[in-house]
N, C-alpha and C positions, 0 to 999 in steps of 0.2 A: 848362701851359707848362713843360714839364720840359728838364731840362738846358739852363737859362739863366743860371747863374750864370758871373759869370767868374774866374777865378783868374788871377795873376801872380807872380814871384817879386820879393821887392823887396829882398832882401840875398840874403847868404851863406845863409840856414837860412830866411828869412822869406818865405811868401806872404798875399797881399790880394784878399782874398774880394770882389769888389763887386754889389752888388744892383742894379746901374743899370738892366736890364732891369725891374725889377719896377718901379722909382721914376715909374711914370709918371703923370701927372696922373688922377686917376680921385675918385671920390666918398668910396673909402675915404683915399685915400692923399693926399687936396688936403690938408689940417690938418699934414703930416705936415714934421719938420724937414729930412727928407731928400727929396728930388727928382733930377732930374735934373743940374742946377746942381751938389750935392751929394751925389750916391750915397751909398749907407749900403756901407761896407765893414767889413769883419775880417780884422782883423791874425793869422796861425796862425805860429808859429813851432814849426818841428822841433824844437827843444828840450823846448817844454811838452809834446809830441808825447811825446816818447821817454821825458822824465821821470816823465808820466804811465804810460806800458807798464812802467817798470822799479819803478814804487810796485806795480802789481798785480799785478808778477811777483813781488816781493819781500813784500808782503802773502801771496799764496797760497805761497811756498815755507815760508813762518814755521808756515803751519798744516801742510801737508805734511810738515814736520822734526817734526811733533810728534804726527802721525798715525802714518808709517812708520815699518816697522823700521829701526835704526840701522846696518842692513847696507847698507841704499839706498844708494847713491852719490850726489852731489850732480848730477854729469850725469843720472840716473834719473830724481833729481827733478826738475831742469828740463825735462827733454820731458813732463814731466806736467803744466808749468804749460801754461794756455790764459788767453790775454791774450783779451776782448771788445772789440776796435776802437766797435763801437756806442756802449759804456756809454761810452766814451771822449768820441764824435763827440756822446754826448746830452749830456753834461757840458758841453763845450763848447758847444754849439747854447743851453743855457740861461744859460751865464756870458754869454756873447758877443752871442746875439740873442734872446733870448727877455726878458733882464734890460734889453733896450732900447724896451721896447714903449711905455715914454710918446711916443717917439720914433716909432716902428710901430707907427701906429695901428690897422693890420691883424691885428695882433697882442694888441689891447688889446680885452678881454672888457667893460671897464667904457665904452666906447665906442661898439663895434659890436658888431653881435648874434655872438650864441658860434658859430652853425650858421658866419657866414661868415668870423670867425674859425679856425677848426674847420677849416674847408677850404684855407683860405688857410697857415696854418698846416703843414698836412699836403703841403703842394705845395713850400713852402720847406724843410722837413726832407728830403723824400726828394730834392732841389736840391743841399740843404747835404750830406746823406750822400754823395751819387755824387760832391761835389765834391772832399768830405774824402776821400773812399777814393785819388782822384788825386793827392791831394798827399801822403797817407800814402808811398802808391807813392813820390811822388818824394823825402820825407824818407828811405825805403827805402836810394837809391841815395847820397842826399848820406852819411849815416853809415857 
């Protein structure tokens, strides 16, 4: 079931991930505190978004000023940094939904078996990737 998550804007900078589609009655998901009634959502704000791009830009220039000659110019070096959006989205993906699994029991290896786990798992990541890559976009245009 791919590209079923939904997103919304719910301030100035802030969107709301919601999992309603997945939240449906099923044998994994009966036990689970979120349903339908209550969707399991995520709060992203562009902020943590951007805060996070400018730690790893800022991280990687520190090692680059101490790499490069001292001739580099500081523009040089910033076209040499390369920001990873992934490590970013996995960060989050584990603060936000992976650290809710008592909650998701679909998620929870001490529960149900890891194979369907494992799968279930891998269907909401590459969900949450393509959801986050659109809201990147559209933190893109807010800043």
């Amino acid at each position: 079931m791919p590209n079923i998550l939904n997103y919304s804007i719910v301030g100035l900078e802030d969107f709301n991930i919601s999992f309603e589609r997945y939240c449906s009655p099923c044998e994994i998901q009966k036990y689970c505190k979120y349903g339908k009634n209550e969707p399991f959502t995520v709060l992203i704000n562009c902020s943590d978004l951007n805060r996070a791009k400018e730690k790893i830009k800022f991280e990687q220039l520190q090692k680059l000023q101490k790499k490069e000659d001292v001739s580099v110019t500081y523009e040089e070096l910033v076209k040499k940094v390369k920001i990873n959006l992934q490590n970013i989205f996995s960060q989050l993906w584990q603060e936000k939904i992976k650290a809710q699994k008592n909650e998701i029991r679909c998620l929870d290896t001490h529960k149900i078996d890891a194979m369907l786990v494992a799968q279930q798992g891998q269907d909401w990541w590459q969900d949450f990737n393509s959801t986050m890559k659109a809201i990147n976009n559209e933190c893109e245009k807010i800043v």
